[in-house]
C-alpha positions in Angstrom: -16.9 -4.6 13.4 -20.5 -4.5 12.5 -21.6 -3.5 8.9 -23.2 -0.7 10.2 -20.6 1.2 11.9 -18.3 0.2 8.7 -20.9 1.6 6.2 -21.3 5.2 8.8 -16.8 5.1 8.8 -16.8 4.9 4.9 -19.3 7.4 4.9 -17.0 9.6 7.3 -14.4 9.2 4.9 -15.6 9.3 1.7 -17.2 13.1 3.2 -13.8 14.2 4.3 -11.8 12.9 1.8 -11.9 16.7 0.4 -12.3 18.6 3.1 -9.5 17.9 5.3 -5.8 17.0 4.2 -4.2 13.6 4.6 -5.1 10.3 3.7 -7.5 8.0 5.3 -8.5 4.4 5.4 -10.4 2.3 7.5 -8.8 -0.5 9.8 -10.6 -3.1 12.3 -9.3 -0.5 14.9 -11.1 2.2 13.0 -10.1 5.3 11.2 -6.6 5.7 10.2 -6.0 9.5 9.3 -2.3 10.5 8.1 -2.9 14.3 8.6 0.6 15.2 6.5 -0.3 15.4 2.8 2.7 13.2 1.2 5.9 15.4 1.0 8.2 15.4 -2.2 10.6 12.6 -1.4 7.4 10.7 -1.0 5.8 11.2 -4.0 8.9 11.7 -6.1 9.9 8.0 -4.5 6.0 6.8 -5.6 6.9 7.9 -9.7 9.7 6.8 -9.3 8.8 2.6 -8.5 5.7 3.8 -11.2 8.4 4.4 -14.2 10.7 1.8 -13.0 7.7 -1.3 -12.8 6.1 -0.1 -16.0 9.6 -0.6 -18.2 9.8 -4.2 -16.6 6.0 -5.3 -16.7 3.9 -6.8 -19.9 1.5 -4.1 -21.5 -1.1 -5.1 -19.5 -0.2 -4.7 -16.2 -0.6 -1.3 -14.5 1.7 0.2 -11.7 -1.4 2.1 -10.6 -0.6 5.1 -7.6 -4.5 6.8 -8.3 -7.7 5.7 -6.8 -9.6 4.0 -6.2 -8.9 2.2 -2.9 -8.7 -1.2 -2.1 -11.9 -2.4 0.3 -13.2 -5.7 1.9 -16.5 -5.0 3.1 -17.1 -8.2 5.6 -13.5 -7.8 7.0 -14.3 -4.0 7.7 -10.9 -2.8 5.9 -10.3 0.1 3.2 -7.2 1.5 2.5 -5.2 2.9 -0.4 -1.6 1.8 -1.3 1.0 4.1 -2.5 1.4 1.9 -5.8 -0.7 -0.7 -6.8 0.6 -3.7 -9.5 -2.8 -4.6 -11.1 -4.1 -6.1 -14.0 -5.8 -3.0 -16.2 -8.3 -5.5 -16.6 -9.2 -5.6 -13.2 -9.3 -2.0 -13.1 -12.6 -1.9 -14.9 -15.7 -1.0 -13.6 -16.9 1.5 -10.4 -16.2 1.0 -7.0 -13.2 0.2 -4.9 -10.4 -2.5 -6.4 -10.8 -6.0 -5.1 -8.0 -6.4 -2.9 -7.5 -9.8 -4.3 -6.7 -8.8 -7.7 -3.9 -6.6 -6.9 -0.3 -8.8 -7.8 1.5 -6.3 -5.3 0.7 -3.4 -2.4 3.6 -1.1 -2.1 3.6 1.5 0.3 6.4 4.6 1.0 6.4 5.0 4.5 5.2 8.0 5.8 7.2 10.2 8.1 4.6 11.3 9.8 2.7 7.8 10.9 5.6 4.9 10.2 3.2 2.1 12.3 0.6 2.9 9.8 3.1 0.8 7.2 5.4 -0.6 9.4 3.0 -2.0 12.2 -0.9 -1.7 10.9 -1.0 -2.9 6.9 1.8 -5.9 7.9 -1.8 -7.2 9.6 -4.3 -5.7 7.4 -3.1 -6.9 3.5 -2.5 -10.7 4.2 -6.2 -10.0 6.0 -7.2 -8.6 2.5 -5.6 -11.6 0.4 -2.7 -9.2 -1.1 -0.2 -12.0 -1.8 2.8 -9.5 -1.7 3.5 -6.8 0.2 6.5 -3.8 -0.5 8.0 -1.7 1.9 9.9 1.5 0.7 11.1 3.5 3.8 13.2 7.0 2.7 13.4 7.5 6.3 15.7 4.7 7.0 16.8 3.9 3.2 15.4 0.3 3.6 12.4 -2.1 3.2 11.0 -5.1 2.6 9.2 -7.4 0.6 7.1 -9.4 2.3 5.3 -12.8 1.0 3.3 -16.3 1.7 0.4 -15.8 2.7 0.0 -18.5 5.6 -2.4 -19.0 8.4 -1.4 -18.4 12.4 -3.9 -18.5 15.5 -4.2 -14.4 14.9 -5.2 -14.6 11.1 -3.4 -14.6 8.7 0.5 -13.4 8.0 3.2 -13.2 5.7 5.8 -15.8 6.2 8.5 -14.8 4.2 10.5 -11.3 5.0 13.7 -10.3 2.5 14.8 -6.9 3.7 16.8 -4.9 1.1 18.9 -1.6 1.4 18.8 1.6 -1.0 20.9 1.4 -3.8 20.7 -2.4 -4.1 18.0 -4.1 -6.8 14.6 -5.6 -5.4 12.1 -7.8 -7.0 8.6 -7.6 -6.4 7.1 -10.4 -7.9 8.7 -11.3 -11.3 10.6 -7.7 -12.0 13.3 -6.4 -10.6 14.0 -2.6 -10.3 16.6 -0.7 -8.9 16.5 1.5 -6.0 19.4 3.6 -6.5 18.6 7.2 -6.6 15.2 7.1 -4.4 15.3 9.8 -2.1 15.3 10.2 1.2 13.8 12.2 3.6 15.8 15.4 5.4 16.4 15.2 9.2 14.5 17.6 10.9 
């Protein structure tokens, strides 16, 4: 992707950011646009990891579930994880967060756009440098925490995949938190 048409996407989305619902975020493909605004299990599931990180982490540390994004100009990639585990000194200044400051990316998977978690940010945050990477899925009552950075012929990947099940505790880097009680979302 040339600078050019990533500066004229982030313009694109930086103008609609308030004018149409959803969330979007820029991929080598191009714009991602989740036209669902998050539904309650989402973002009760998104305070919920918030509270549960910030009881286990040292003062410092922020789980962060605001803006700004997270943005790598040269690889042409923007997007904005559900909860963030940052330093609040990195959180200083203007701008988007440098991807590689973030300890952990943790994302509740959409209902509306699954691949966009599932399929798309598996690629794009080993891409950004985001050494760990937390699924939370209330569709299925599952995830992952995925880890280890390492290089392959199509870029680089995370090597190390432990799945987990609702109800049972997960670690994401050196915490561990329970997931007993997140919700999950209706059929239908």
């Amino acid at each position: 992707m040339t600078a050019h048409l990533y500066k004229a996407m982030r313009e694109f989305v930086q103008s609609m950011d308030d004018a149409l619902p959803g969330k979007f975020e820029i991929t080598r493909e191009g714009i991602v646009h989740d036209l669902t605004a998050p539904s309650g299990p989402h973002e009760l599931t998104r305070a919920r990891l918030r509270r549960r990180l910030e009881k286990v982490m040292p003062e410092d540390l922020v789980a962060h579930t605001g803006t700004p994004d997270v943005e790598d100009v040269p690889e042409g990639i923007m997007r904005h994880p559900d909860v963030m585990l940052i330093a609040e000194a990195d959180m200083e200044g203007d701008g988007s967060f440098d991807p590689c400051a973030l300890i952990a990316a943790i994302e509740v998977v959409s209902r509306s756009n699954p691949d966009n978690d599932w399929v798309s940010k598996v690629r794009d945050y080993p891409l950004l440098g985001i050494p760990l990477y937390v699924i939370f899925d209330p569709r299925t009552g599952s995830g992952a925490v995925l880890s280890d950075i390492h290089q392959t012929p199509n870029g680089p990947r995370y090597a190390t995949r432990k799945d987990f099940v609702y109800g049972e505790d997960v670690t994401i880097a050196d915490w561990t938190i329970s997931t007993e009680g997140l919700p999950r979302y209706s059929e239908g």
